[in-house]
Each structure stands twice: as structure tokens, then as C-alpha cells.
N, C-alpha and C positions, 0 to 999 in steps of 0.2 A: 787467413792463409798461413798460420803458424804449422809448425807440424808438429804434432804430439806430443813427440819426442824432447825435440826443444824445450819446451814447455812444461814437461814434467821434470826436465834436469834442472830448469829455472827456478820451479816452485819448493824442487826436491834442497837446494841449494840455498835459497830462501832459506826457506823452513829448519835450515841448520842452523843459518848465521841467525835468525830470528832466538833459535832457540839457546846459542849461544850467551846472547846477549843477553835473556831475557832469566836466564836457570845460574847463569855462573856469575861471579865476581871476577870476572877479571881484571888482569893488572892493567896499569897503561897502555902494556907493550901488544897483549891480549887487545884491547882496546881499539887500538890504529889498525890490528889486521881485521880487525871487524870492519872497521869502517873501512879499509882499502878494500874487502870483499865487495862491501856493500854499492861500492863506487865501482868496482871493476862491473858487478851484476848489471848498475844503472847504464852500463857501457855496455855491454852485450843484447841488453834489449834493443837499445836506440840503435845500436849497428844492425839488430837484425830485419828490426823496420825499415831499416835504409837498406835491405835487399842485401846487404854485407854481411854474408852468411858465413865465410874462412873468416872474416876478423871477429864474428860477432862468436864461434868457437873458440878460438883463441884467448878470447875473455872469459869465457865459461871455463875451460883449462887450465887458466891462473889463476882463476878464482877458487879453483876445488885444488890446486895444489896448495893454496894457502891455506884453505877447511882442512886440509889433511894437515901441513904445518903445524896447524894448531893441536890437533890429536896426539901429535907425536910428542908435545910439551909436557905431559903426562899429568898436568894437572886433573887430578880426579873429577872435578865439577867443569872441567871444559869438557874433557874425557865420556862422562855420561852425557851431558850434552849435544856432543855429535853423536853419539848411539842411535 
């Protein structure tokens, strides 16, 4: 009973911080926003399996202001990263 949409912003959203983590070296700092992504992401599922669909947005919304955060750092290999 997911809906699509959700689901595709989830994976879409994933699939950056995955590929963050996984293409750049990031520093420490680069480091913690991965993992507060990755914890905000684990909180937006579980709120939305609990039917908390406005909190379980709200976390998907912090979660992709900090993916964009990270872009705006200009580091070249985050930078291609989120492309």
C-alpha cells in the first residue's frame, strides 16, 4: 500500500546517498551528513508504515535538503555524485 511516488522519491534519494558514499571520499563532515541522511531516510520509512504520512514527508524533505547541502559544497566528487 505504498504509493509510487513515495517509493520512487525513497529509492531516488537512496540511490544518491548510496552513491555518495560509495564514488566520493568524503571528509568527516561530508561523512555525518551521509549518515544523518541515511537515519533521517530510516525515519521516514518507519513513519510511513505507521500510517504517518505529513511526518513521514517531512523526513524525506530534510533528508533531500541535506543531499542538496551537500551539492552546494562544490566538492567535485560529491558534485558528480549526486548528478
Amino acid at each position: 500500500m505504498t504509493s509510487p511516488f513515495f517509493r520512487f522519491s525513497l529509492a531516488l534519494i537512496l540511490s544518491v546517498v548510496l552513491s555518495v558514499s560509495a564514488l566520493a571520499a568524503p571528509t568527516k563532515e561530508q561523512q555525518a551528513e551521509v549518515s544523518a541522511i541515511s537515519t533521517l531516510l530510516t525515519r521516514a520509512g518507519n513513519l510511513y508504515k505507521q500510517g504517518k504520512n505529513a511526518e513521514a514527508g517531512e523526513a524525506i524533505k530534510e533528508a533531500q535538503a541535506k543531499i542538496e547541502k551537500l551539492a552546494e559544497g562544490g566538492d567535485a566528487q560529491v558534485v558528480k555524485a549526486l548528478e
